[in-house]
C-alpha positions in Angstrom: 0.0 0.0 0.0 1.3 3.1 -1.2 -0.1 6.8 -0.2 -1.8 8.5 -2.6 0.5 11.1 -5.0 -0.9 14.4 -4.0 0.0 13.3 -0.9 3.5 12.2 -1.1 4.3 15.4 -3.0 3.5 17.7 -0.1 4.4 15.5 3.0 7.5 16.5 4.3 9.3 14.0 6.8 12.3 14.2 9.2 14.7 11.2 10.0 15.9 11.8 13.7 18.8 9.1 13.8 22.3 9.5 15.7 23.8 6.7 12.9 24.2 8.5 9.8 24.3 5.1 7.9 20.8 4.5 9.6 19.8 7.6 8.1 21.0 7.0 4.7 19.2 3.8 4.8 15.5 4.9 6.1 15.9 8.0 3.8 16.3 5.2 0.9 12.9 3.4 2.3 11.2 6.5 2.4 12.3 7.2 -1.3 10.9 3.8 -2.5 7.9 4.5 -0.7 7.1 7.4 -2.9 8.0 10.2 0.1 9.6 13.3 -2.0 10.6 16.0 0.8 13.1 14.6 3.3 15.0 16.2 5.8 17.6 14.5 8.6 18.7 15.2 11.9 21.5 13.3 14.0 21.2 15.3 17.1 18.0 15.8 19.5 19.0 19.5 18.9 19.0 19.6 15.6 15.8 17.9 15.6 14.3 20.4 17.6 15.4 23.7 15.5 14.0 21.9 12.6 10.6 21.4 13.8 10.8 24.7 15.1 11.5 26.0 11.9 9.2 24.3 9.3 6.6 21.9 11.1 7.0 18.4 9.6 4.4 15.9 8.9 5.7 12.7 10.1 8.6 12.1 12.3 10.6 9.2 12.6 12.6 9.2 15.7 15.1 6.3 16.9 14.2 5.0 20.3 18.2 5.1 21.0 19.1 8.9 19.8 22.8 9.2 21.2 24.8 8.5 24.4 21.9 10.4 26.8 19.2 10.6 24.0 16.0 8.9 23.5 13.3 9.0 21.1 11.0 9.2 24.2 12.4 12.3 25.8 12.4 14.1 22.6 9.0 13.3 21.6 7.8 14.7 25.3 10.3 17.7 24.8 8.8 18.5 21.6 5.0 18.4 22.7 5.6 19.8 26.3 7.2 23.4 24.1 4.7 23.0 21.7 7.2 22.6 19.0 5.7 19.6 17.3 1.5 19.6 17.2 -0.6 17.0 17.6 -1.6 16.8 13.9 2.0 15.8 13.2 2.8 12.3 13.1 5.5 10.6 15.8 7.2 7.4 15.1 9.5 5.5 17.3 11.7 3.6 14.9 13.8 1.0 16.6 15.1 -2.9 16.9 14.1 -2.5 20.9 12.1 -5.4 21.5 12.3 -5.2 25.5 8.9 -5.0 27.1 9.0 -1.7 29.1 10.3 0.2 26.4 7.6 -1.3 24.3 5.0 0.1 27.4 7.0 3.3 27.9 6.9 4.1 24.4 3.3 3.4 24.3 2.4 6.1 27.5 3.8 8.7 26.2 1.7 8.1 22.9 3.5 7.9 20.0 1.5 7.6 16.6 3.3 4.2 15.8 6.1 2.4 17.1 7.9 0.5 14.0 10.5 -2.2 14.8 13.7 -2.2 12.0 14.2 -4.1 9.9 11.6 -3.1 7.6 10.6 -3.1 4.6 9.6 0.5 2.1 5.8 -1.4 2.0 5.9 -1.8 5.5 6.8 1.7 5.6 4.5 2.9 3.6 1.8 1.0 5.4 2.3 2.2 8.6 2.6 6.0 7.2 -0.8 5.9 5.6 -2.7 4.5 8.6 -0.9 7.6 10.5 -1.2 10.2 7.9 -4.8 9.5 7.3 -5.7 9.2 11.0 -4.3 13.3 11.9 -5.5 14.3 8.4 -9.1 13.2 9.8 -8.7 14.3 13.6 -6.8 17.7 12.3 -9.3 20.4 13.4 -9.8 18.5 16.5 -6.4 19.0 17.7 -6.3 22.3 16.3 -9.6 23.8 18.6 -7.5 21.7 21.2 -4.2 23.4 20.6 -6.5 27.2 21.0 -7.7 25.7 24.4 -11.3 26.1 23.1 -13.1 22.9 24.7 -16.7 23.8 22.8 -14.7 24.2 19.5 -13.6 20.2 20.5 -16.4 18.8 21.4 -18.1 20.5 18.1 -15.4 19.0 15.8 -15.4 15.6 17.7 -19.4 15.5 16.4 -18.3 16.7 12.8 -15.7 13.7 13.1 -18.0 11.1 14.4 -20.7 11.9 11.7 -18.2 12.0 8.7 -15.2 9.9 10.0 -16.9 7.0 12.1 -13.5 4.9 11.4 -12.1 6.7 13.9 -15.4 7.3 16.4 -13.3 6.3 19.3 -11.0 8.8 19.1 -13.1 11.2 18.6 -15.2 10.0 21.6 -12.6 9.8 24.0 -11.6 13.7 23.2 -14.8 14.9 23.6 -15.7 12.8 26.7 -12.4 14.4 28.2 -13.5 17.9 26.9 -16.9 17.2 28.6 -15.5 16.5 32.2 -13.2 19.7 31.5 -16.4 21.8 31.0 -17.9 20.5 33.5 -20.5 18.5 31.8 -20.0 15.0 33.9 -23.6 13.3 32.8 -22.8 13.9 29.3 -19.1 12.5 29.8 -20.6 9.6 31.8 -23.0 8.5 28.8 -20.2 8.5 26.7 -17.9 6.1 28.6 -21.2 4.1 29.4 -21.7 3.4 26.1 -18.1 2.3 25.0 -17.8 0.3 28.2 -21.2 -1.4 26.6 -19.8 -2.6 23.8 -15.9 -3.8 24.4 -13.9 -3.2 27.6 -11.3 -1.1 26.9 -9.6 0.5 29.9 -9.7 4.5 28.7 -13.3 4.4 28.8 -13.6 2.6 32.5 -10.6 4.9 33.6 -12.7 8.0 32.1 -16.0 6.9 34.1 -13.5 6.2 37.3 -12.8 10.1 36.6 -16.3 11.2 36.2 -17.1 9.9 39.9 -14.2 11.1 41.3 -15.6 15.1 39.9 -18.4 14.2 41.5 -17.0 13.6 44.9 -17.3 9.6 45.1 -13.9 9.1 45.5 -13.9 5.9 47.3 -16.1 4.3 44.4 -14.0 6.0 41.7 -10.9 4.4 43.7 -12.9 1.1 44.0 -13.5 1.3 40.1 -9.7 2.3 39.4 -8.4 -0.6 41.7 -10.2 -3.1 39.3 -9.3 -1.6 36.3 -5.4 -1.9 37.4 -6.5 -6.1 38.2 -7.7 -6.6 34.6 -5.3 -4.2 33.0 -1.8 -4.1 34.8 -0.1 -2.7 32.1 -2.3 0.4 31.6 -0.3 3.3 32.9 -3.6 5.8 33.3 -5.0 3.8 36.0 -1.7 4.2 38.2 -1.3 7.7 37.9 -5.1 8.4 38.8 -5.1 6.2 41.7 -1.8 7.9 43.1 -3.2 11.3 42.3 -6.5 10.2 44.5 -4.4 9.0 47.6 -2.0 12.1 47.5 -4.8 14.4 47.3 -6.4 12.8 50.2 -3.1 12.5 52.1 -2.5 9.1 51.7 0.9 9.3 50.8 2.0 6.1 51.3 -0.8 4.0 49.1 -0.3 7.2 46.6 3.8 6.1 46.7 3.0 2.8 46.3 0.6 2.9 43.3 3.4 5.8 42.0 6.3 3.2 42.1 4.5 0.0 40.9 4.0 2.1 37.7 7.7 3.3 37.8 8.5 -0.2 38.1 6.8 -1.5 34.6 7.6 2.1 32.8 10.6 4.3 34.1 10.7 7.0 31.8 7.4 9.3 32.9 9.0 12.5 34.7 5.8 13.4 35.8 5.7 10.4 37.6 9.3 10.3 38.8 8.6 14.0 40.4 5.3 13.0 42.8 7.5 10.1 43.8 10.6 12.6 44.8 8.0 15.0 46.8 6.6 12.6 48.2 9.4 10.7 49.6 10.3 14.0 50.9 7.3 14.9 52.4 7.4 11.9 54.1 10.8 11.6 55.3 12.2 9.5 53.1 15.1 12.2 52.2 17.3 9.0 51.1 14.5 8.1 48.6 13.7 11.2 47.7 17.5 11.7 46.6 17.9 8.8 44.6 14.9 9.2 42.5 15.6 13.2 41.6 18.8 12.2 40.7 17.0 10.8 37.7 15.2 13.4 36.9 17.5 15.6 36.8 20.3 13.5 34.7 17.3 12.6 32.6 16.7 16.2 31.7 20.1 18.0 31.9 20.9 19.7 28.4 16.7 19.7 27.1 14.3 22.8 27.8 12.8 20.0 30.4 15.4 21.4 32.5 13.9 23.3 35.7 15.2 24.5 38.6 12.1 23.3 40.4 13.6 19.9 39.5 17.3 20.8 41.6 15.5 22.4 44.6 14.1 18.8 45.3 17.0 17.6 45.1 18.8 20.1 46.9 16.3 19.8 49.8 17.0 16.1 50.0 20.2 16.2 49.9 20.4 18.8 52.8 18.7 16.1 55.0 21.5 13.9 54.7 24.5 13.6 55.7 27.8 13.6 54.0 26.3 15.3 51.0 28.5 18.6 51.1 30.0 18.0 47.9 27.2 17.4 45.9 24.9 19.8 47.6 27.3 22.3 46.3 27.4 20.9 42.7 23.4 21.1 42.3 23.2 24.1 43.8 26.3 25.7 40.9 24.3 23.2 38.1 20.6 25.1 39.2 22.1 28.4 39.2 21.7 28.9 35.4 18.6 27.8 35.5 17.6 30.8 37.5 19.7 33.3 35.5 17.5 36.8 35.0 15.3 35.8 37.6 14.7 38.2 40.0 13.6 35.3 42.6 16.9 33.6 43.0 17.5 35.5 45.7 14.3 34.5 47.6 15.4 30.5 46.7 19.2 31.0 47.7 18.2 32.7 51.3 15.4 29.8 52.0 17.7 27.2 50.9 20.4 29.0 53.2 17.6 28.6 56.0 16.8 24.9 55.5 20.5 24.3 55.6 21.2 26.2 59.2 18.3 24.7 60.6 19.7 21.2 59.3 22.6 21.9 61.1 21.4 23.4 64.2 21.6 26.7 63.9 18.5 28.5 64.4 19.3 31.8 64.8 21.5 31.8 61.2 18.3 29.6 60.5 15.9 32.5 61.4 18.0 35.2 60.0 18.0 33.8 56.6 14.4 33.2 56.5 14.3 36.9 57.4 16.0 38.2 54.7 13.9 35.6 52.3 10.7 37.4 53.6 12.0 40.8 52.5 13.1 39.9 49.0 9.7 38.2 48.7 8.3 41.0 49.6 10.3 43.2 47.1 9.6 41.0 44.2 7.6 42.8 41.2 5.0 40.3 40.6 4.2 37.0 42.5 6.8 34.2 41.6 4.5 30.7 42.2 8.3 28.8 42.8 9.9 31.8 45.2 6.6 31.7 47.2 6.0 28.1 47.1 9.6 27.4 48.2 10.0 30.1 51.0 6.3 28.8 52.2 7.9 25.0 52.3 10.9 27.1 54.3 9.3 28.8 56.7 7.0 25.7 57.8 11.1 23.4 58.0 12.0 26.3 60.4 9.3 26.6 62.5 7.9 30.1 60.9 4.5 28.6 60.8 2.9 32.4 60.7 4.7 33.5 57.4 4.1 30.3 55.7 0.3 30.5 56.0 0.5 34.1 54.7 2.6 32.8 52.2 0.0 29.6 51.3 -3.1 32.2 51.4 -1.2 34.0 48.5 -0.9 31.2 46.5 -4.3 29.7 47.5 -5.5 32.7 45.9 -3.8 32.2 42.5 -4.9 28.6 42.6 -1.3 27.4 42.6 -0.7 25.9 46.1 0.4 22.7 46.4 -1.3 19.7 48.2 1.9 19.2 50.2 1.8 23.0 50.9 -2.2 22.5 52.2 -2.0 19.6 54.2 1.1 21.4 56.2 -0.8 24.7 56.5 -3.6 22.7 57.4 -1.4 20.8 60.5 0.1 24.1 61.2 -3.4 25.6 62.1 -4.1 23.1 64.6 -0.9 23.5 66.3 -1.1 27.4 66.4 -4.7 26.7 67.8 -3.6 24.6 70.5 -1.1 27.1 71.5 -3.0 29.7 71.6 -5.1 28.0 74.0 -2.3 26.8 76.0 -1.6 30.8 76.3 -4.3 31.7 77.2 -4.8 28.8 80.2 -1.0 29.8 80.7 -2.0 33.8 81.7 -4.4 32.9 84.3 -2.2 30.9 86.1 0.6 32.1 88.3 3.7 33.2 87.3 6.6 30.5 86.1 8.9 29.5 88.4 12.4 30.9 86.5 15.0 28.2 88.3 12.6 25.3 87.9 12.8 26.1 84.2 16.0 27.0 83.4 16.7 23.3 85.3 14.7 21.4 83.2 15.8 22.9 80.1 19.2 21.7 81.0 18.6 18.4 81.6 15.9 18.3 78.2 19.0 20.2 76.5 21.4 17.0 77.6 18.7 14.4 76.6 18.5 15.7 73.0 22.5 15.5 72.5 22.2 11.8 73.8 19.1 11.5 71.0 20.9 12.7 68.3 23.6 10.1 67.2 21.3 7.4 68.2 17.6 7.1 68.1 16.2 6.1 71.8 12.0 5.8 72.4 12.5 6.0 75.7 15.1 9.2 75.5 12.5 10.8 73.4 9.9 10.1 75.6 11.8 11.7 78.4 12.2 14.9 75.8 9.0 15.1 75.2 7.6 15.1 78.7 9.8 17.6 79.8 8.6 19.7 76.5 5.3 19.9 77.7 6.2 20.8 81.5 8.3 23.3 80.4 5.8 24.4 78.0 3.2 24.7 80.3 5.0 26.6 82.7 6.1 29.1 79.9 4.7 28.8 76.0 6.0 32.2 75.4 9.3 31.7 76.2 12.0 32.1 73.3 14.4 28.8 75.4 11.2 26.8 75.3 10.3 27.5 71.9 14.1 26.8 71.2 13.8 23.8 72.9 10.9 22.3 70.8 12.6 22.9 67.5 15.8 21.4 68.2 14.2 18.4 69.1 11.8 18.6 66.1 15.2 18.7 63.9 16.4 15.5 65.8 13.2 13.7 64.9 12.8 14.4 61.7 16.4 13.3 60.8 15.8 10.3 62.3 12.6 9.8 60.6 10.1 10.9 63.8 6.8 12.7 63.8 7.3 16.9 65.2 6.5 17.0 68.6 3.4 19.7 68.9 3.9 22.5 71.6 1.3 20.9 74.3 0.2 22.1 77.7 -0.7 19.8 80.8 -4.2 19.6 81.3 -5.6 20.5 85.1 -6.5 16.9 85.4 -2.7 16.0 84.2 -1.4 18.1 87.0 -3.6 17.3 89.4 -2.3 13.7 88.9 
């Protein structure tokens, strides 16, 4: 099967191969297949000023595109800057027969994925299923590209009345467009009436969606987790059940579900960066380390590149020890990332802060954190990173106050992150139970000044016996004295010392914060 002339004459393809002997010989397969207008590319680079300069019809990348290269991360380079549209065809051309490839290559949706050695026929085949397929779904992707969901779901009817060869692409589109607008009965008839008629997991996956809009998560989740029995090799159904645990708080089920689909397809940095985050979030700094190490190699040198990637890192590393050497290579690698941006300063003097407080120093700890605050407060126009940062911070160094400010202003922009939430949201329990501590606190006599000064000596020699070795019944002993001390004097600047270097020995040992907590009448009474 050969594409039609008219066709041929106008379609203009690019080979994206690092062998040039590769390139000579697809470029001859292309020839006998009647394809005019060819271009070449041996570098990812090359590739990408080409597209940039004259958008190509097809493109058929090599899976294995030089020493750091792969078809994979060029294709999600290309879409992510909006270099290559949608109505242009992708091919992964390659002799990789290894099964996760074959599913990674498949998530990140390719148009075809063509194993060599093949024939010009085969060639030609595989181009005119392609080719025809955009040609039909072209002013789809192009009210899709303007961000005008009414324009899709008007072109998806034109499609399924004159196209119905390809009615279930043009009914998944809509059905997405549907839930984007709001419109969750119509979506829900849609993925009804596929599911109907064959089982394929995009439609149960989109329904699964529908009811979690609705707010029936735990029958979406029940509906997802049977979907992922059936279909263990469908990526979607990972990444939604992750998404539904996070957002709930669940961080551990969302890890899991996060990592099993790592585990069958490793090359999703979407993926990779909840996993980082969330290791962080929940202690796991070693974790957390190890897998932003990949995304960051994986991206070094493309416009994937982002600094947000290195501060993760960076954070992680801070947590651990004997990291000074590399803490100061990511930190010179992220600073070109930030070149021109008036918010570096902001990221360098929290980062400064997260590292004092790491090491015990809270005053250096509170004087960076300071001097953060005021640059944030300089900056010409709200910076989501610098604010999300210095929020993430202030809450490491105890500045609970200037981190909920800092949330409300991105709360406001509809840009905080969960993470960011769930911690504002713990903060303002703990700020409530100390107020009320206070207030019990000013009724009651006054401290007694040698009692206190006492105990904070003895807490201050428990902590240094907790710190190189983990003890529950040393940290115990901490934490009861905490709360006499506290409940003698909340506002006193030793005892509010005191609670955050033992907060910092916790967490670096893996241990819930202690909250500031008073003795109760009954308590004292006993």
């Amino acid at each position: 099967m050969f594409l039609p002339t008219e066709v041929l004459d106008k379609m203009r393809v690019v080979i994206a191969d690092a062998n040039q002997v590769v390139r000579t010989w697809v470029r001859t397969q292309l020839s006998q297949a009647g394809v005019k207008h060819v271009g070449m590319a041996g570098t990812s680079a090359d590739l990408l000023r080409q597209c940039s300069a004259t958008t190509p019809d097809v493109v058929l990348c090599d899976y294995n595109f030089g020493e750091k290269q792969d078809g994979l991360r060029v294709l999600e380079e290309l879409r992510l800057n909006d270099i290559l549209p949608l109505s242009s065809v992708f091919m992964i051309v390659t002799g990789e027969r290894v099964r996760k490839r074959v599913v990674s290559a498949a998530e990140f949706a390719p148009d075809d994925y063509l194993l060599k050695p093949f024939t010009s026929g085969q060639l030609g085949e595989r181009l005119v299923k392609a080719v025809e397929k955009k040609h039909a779904l072209k002013s789809i992707y192009e009210q899709m590209a303007a961000r005008d969901l009414e324009g899709v779901v008007i072109e998806c009817d034109r499609v399924l009345a004159s196209a119905p060869r390809y009615s279930m692409d043009a009914l998944r589109i809509r059905a997405e467009a549907l839930i984007a607008l709001g419109r969750l009965d119509e979506a829900a008839e849609i993925y009804k009436a596929v599911m109907a008629r064959n089982t394929v997991p995009w439609a149960r996956i989109g329904y699964a969606m529908v009811l979690r809009e609705r707010g029936e998560t735990s029958e979406a989740a029940r509906h997802a987790a049977e979907i992922n029995q059936e279909f263990p090799d469908f990526m979607g159904v990972y990444d939604f059940l992750g998404e539904l645990h996070e957002k709930a708080g669940e961080l551990e089920q969302a890890r899991t579900y996060y990592e099993r689909a790592d585990s069958i397809a490793p090359d999703n940095l979407r993926r990779l960066r909840n996993i980082g985050e969330i290791c962080l979030e929940s202690g796991d700094a070693e974790e957390a380390a190890k897998v932003m190490r990949r995304v960051v190699e994986r991206t070094e040198g493309t416009s994937l590149a982002s600094a947000e990637d290195h501060l993760t890192l960076i954070k992680s590393l801070i947590e651990l020890p004997d990291t000074g050497s590399e803490l100061n290579q990511r930190l010179n690698e992220m600073k070109p990332l930030l070149q021109g941006s008036e918010s570096a300063t902001v990221l360098a003097d929290a980062l400064e802060a997260r590292v004092k407080a790491q090491q015990g120093d809270e005053s250096g700890a509170r004087a960076a954190i300071e001097r953060a605050l005021k640059a944030h407060s300089e900056l010409q126009k709200q910076d989501t990173l610098a604010t999300t940062e210095l929020a993430d911070a202030c809450f490491r160094t105890n500045n609970d106050e200037a981190a909920a400010g800092l949330v409300e202003q991105l709360e406001a922009s509809g840009s905080a992150p969960s993470r960011l939430k769930r911690q504002s949201a713990r903060s303002a329990r703990e700020r409530a139970q100390v107020a009320a501590a206070q207030l019990a606190a000013e009724t009651a006599a006054g401290p007694d000044l040698d009692h206190i000064e006492a105990e904070l000596t003895r807490l201050a020699d428990v902590i240094k016996r907790l710190d190189p070795a983990w003890s529950d019944a040393l940290a115990e002993e901490a934490r009861n004295i905490l709360i006499d001390v506290f409940t003698l004097a909340p506002r006193e600047r030793r005892v509010i010392d005191a609670h955050i270097h033992y907060n910092r020995v916790a967490q670096k040992h893996g241990y819930e914060r202690h909250k500031p907590t008073a003795r109760t009448n009954s308590e004292d009474q006993e």
